[in-house]
N, C-alpha and C positions, 0 to 999 in steps of 0.2 A: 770827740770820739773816746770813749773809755777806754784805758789800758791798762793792763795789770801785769806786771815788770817780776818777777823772780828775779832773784839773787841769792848769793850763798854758799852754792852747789862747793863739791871739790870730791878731794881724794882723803880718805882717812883711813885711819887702821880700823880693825875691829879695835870696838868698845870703847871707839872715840865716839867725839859730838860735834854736832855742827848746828849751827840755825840758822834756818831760811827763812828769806825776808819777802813779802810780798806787796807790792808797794802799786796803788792803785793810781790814776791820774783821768783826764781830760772829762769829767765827769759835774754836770750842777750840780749846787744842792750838798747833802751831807755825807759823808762817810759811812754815816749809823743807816741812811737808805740801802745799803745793800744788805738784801737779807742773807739766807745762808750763806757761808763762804769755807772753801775747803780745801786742803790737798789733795792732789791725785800721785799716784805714778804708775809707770810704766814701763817692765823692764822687757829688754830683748825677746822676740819672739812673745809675748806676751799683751794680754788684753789691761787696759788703763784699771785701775783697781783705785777706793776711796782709801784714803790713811787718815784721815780725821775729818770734821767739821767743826764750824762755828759758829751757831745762830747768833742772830742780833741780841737777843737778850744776855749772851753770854754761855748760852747750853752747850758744850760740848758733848761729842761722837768720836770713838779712838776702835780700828779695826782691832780686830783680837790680835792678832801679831804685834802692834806696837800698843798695846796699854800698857803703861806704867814704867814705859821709855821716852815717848814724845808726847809735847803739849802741844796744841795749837792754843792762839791766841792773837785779839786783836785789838788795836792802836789806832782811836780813833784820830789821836793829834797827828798820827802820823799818815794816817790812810793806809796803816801798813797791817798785814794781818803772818806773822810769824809761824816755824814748827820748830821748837827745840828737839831735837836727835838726839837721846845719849844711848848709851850701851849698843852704840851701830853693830850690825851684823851682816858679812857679808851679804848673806838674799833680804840686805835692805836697797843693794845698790839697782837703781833704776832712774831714767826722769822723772823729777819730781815738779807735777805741776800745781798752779793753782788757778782755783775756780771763784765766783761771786755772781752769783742773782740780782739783780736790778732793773724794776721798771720790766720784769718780764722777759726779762732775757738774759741768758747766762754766758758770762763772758769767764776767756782763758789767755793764763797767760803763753809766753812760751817754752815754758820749762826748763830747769835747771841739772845737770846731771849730778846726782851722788855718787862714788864708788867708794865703796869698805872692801879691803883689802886685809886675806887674813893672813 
């Protein structure tokens, strides 16, 4: 059964960084089979929002609010698909989760909480 594990989450100030890790498991076959993969979040009172993608090929997708603050990125040795955070901003704090395509079906993990604190 496929699983996709978050980790990372915490508490930072503003304008700190943190990287979340996304660490896939129970799955045949290769790593590079899952097609898109992405983060989500989701804060209080509010609807799940995308914060980046990562096609197989490598193509990256960055919501307008985090461009040019976070990268996603992915690790086929490790099965892991990463978002580096820098210049956190309080209304960045939310669960942040992550998503992957496979075989037609999109699986989640269970998300990780951020808070920035200003």
């Amino acid at each position: 059964q496929v699983q996709l594990v978050e980790s990372g989450g915490g508490l930072v100030q503003a304008g700190g960084s943190l990287r979340l890790s996304c660490t896939a498991s129970g799955f045949a076959g290769s790593f590079s089979d899952f097609g898109p993969m992405g983060w989500y979040r989701q804060a209080p009172g509010k609807q799940r929002d995308v914060v980046a993608t990562i096609a197989r090929d490598g193509s990256t997708n960055y919501a307008d609010s985090v461009k040019g603050r976070f990268t996603i990125s992915r690790d086929g040795a490790k099965n892991t698909v990463y978002l580096q955070m820098n210049s956190l901003k309080p209304e960045d704090t939310a669960v942040y989760y992550c998503n992957g395509d496979r075989n037609g079906y999109t699986y989640w993990g269970q998300g990780t909480q951020v808070t920035v604190s200003s």
